[in-house]
C-alpha positions in Angstrom: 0.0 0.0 0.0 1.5 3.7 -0.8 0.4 6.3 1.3 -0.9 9.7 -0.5 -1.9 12.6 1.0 -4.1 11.5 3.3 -5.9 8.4 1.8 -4.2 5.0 0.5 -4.6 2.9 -2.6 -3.1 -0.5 -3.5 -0.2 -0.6 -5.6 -2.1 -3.4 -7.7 -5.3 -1.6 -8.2 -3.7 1.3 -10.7 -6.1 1.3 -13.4 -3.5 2.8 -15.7 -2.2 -1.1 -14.9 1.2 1.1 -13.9 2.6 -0.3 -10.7 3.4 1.9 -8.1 3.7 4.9 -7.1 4.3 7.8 -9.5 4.8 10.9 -7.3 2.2 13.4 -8.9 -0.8 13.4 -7.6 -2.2 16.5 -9.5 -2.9 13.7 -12.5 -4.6 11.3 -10.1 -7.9 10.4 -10.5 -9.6 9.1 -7.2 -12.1 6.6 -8.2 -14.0 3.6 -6.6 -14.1 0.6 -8.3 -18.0 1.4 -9.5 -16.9 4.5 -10.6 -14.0 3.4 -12.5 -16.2 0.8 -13.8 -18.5 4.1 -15.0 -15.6 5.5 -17.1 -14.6 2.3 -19.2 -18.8 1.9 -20.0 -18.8 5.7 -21.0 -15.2 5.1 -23.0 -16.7 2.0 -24.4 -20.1 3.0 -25.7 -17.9 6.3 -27.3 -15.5 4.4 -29.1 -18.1 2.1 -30.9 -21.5 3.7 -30.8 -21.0 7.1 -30.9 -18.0 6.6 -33.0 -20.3 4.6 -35.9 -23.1 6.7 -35.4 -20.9 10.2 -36.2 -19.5 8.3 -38.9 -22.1 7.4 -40.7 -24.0 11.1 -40.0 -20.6 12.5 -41.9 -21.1 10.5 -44.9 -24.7 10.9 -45.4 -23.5 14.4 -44.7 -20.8 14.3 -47.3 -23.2 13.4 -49.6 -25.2 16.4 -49.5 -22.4 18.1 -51.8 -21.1 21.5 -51.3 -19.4 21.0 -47.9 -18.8 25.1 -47.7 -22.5 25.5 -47.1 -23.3 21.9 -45.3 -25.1 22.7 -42.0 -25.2 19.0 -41.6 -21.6 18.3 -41.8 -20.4 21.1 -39.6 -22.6 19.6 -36.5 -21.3 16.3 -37.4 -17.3 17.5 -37.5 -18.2 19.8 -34.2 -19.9 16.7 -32.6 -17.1 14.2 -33.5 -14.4 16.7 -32.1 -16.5 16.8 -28.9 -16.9 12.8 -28.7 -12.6 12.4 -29.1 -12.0 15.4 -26.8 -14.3 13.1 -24.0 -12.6 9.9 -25.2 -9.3 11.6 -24.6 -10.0 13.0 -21.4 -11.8 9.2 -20.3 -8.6 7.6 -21.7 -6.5 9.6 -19.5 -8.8 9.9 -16.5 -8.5 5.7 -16.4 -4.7 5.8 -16.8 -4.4 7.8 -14.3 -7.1 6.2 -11.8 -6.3 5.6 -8.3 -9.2 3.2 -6.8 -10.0 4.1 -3.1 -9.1 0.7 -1.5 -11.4 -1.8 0.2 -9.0 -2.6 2.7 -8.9 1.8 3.7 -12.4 1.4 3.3 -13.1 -1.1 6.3 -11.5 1.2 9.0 -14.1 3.8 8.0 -16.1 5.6 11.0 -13.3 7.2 12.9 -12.4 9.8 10.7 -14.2 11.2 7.7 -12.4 10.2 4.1 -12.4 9.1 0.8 -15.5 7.1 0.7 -17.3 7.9 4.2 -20.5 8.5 4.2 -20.7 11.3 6.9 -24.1 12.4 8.7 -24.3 16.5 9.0 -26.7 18.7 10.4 -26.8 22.5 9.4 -26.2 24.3 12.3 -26.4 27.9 11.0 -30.1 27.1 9.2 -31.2 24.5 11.2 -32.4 22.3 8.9 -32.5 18.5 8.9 -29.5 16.2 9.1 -28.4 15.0 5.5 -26.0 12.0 4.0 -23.3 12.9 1.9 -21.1 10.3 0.8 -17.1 11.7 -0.1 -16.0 10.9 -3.2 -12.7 11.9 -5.7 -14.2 14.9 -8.1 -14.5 12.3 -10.8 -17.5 10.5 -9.2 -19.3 13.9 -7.2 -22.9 14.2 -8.2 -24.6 16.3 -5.6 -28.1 15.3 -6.4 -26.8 11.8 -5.6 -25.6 13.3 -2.0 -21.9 12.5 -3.5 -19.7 15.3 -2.7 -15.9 15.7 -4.3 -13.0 15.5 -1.5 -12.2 18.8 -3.4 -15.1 20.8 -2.7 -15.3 22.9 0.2 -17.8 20.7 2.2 -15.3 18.1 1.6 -12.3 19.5 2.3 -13.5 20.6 5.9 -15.4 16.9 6.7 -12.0 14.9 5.7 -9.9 14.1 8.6 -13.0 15.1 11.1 -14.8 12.4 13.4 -17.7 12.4 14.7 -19.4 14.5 16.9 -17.1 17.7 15.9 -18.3 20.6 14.3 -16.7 22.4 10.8 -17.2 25.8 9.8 -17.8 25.8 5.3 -17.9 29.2 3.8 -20.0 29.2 0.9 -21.1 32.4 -1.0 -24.0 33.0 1.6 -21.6 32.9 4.3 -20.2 30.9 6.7 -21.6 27.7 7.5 -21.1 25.6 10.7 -22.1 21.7 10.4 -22.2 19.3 13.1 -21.0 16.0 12.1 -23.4 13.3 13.6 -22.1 10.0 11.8 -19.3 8.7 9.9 -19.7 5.0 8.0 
């Protein structure tokens, strides 16, 4: 296991299938393994779907003639510059992918990380407790209650337990949260 910051990942479980440890963790990708899952489906389905689809769309596109004036094409060349700009940025997300380990994850509910799901009421507002579960920024979908380890929320719940309050500014203001749970 090589230590990072303040989470750990197995040397083995480097999705870029590069053992160890590289040094520069502004590339890394934090991922689970459902969400690294995720990113090979959404590389897959864009490298043969969408990739067959946009094809054929630019030859029955081509086929229209006069590509100067070809409204068709142009959405077609703009949409298939999109789809390899995403299958660049999934290609590079995976190689770089560091899965939040299993083992990490069964000493969870001392201290808020990576993969805690963490219990906070709004102390400021008032308002009922809520679940957010911490994630790497690659996986954060707030209507899912997943928040990034990068976002403000989640940088002030890492490292906290339970019981102990954290203070978020947001662009309302300061928040405080008490944290009532961490699984």
């Amino acid at each position: 296991m090589v230590p990072t910051d303040d989470f750990t990942t197995d040397d083995d479980q480097t999705a870029g299938g590069a053992v160890g440890f590289t040094g520069d963790d502004d590339d890394q990708t934090l991922v689970t393994k459902e969400g690294l899952k995720k990113l090979k489906d959404e590389l897959e389905e864009l490298k043969t779907v969408r990739r067959a689809e946009l094809a054929q769309r630019l030859k029955e596109a081509i086929s229209y003639g006069d590509l100067s004036e070809n409204s068709e094409y142009e959405e077609a060349k703009n949409e298939q510059a999109f789809v390899e700009g995403r299958i660049l940025e999934l290609e590079q997300k995976i190689k770089n992918a560091k899965i939040i380990s299993d083992k990490r994850m069964m000493g969870r509910g001392k201290e808020v990380d990576i993969g805690s799901t963490v219990t906070v009421a709004n102390m400021t507002d008032g308002d009922e407790p809520e679940k957010y579960t911490i994630v790497g920024s690659t996986e954060a979908d707030p209507l899912e209650h997943k928040i990034s380890n990068e976002s403000p929320m989640g940088k002030a719940l890492i490292g906290r337990r339970k019981g102990e309050n954290v203070e978020i500014s947001s662009p309302s203001g300061i928040l405080e949260y008490e944290i009532l749970n961490v699984a």
